[in-house]
Backbone bond lengths (Angstrom), bond angles and torsions (degrees), N, CA, C in turn:
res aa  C-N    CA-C-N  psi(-1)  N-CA   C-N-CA  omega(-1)  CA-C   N-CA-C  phi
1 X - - - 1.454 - - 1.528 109.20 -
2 X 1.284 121.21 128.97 1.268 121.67 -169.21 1.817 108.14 -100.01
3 X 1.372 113.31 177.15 1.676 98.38 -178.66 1.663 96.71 -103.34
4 X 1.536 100.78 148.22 1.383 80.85 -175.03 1.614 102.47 -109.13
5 X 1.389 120.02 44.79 1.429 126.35 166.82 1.652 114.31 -109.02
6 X 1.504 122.01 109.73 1.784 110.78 159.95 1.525 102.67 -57.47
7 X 1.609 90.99 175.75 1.294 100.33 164.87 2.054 88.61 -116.32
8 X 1.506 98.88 178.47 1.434 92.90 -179.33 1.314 133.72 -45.91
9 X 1.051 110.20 -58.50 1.583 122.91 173.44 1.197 110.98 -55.12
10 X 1.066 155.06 -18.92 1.297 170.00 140.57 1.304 98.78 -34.12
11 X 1.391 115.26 -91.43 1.405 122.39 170.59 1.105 137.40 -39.42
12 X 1.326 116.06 -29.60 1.280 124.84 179.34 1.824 111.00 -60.69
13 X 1.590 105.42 -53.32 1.504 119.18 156.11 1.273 121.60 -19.75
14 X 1.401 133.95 -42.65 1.290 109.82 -172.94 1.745 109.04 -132.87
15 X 1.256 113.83 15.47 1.336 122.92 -164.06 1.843 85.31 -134.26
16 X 1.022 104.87 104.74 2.015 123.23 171.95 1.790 100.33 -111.47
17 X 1.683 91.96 132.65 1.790 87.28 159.99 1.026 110.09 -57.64
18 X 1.587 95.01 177.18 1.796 111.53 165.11 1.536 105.24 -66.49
19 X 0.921 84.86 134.76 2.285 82.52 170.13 0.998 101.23 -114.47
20 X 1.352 147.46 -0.06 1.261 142.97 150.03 1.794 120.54 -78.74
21 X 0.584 137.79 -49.48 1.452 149.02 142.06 1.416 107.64 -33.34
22 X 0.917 129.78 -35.91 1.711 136.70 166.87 1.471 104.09 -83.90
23 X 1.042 129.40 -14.36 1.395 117.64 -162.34 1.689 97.75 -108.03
24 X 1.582 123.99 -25.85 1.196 150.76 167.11 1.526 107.44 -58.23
25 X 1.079 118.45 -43.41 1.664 132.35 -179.79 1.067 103.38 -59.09
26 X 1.546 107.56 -53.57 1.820 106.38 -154.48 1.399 106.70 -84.83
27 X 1.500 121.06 -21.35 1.155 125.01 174.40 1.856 120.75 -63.21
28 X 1.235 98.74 -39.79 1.765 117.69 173.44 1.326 106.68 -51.58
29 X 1.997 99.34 -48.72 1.695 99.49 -169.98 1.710 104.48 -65.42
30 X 1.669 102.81 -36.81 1.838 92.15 -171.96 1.120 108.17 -64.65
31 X 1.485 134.17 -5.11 1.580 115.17 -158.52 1.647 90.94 -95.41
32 X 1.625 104.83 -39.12 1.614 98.34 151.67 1.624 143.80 23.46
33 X 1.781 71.12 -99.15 1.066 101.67 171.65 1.816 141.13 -80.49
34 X 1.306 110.97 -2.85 1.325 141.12 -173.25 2.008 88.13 -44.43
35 X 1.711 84.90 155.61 1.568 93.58 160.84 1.774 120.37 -99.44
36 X 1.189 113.34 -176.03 1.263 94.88 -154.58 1.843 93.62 -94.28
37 X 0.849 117.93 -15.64 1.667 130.78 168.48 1.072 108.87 -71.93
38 X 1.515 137.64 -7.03 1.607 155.10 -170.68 1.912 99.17 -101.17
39 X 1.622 97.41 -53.95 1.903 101.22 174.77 1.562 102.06 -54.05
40 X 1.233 101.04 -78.63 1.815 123.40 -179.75 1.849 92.30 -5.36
41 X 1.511 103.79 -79.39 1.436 108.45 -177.99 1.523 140.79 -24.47
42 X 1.816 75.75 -56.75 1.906 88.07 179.11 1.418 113.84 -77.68
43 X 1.743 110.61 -18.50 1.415 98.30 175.05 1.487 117.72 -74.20
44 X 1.072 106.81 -50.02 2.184 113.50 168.23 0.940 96.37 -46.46
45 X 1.591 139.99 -53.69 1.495 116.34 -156.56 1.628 115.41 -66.45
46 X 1.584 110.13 -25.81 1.707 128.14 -174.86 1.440 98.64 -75.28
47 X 1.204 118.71 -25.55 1.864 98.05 178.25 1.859 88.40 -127.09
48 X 1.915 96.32 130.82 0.891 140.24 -146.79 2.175 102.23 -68.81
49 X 1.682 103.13 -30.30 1.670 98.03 -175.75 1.508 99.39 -77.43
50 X 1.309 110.27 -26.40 1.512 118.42 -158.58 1.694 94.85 -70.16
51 X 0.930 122.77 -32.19 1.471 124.71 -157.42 1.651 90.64 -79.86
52 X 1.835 111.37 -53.14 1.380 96.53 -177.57 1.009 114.81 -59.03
53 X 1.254 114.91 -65.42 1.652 126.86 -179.69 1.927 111.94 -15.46
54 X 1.751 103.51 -44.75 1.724 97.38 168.25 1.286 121.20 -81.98
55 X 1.593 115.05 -14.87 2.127 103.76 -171.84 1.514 96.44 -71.85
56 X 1.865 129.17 -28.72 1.214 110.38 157.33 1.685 147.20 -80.82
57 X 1.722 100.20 -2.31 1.450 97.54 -159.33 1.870 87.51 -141.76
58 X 1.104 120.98 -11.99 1.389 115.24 -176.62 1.333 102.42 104.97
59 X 1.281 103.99 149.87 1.903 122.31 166.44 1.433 108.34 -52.97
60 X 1.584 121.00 -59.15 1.587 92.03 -168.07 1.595 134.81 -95.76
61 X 2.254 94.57 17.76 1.412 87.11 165.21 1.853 104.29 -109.30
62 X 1.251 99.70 21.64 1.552 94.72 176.42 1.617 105.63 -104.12
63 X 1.429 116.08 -11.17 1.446 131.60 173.69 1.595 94.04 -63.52
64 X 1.634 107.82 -80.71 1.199 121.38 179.11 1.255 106.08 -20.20
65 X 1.809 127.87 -81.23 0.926 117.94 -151.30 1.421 143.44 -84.54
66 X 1.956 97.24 15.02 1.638 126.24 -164.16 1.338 94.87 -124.63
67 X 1.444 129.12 -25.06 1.771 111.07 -152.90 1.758 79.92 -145.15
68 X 1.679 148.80 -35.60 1.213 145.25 -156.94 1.561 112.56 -84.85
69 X 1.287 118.06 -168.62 1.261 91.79 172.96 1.692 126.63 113.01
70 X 1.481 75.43 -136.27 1.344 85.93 175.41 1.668 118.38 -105.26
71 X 1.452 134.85 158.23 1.256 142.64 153.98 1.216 128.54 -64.58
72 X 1.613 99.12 124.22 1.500 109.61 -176.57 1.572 112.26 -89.36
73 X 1.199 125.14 120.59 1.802 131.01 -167.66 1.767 96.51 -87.18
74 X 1.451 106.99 148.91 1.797 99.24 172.79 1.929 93.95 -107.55
């Protein structure tokens, strides 16, 4: 009859977190933490003129001149 209790170290052996689910976490926290010239980026880069508009003139006058500015009313 065997015991059917590990002790930790035992257990630890065959039972691993998710490391994906951990790796998902830390990513949430970096986006976090992003600068705000880091958002600016990823948003121009997601709509497609904005992106050209920077391989000739740079990210933050293609930000400026697609998303800065002026206010959009709904």
């Amino acid at each position: 009859f065997s015991d059917p209790f590990l002790n930790r170290r035992r257990a630890s052996d065959f039972i691993q977190g998710d490391t994906r689910l951990r790796g998902i976490t830390q990513e949430r926290m970096r986006e976090r933490s992003k600068a705000h010239y880091e958002h600016q980026r990823e948003l121009c880069e997601d709509y497609y003129p904005c992106e050209m508009y920077a391989y000739r003139h740079g990210y933050p006058a293609a930000y400026k001149h697609y998303f800065g500015g002026r206010r959009r009313t709904k």
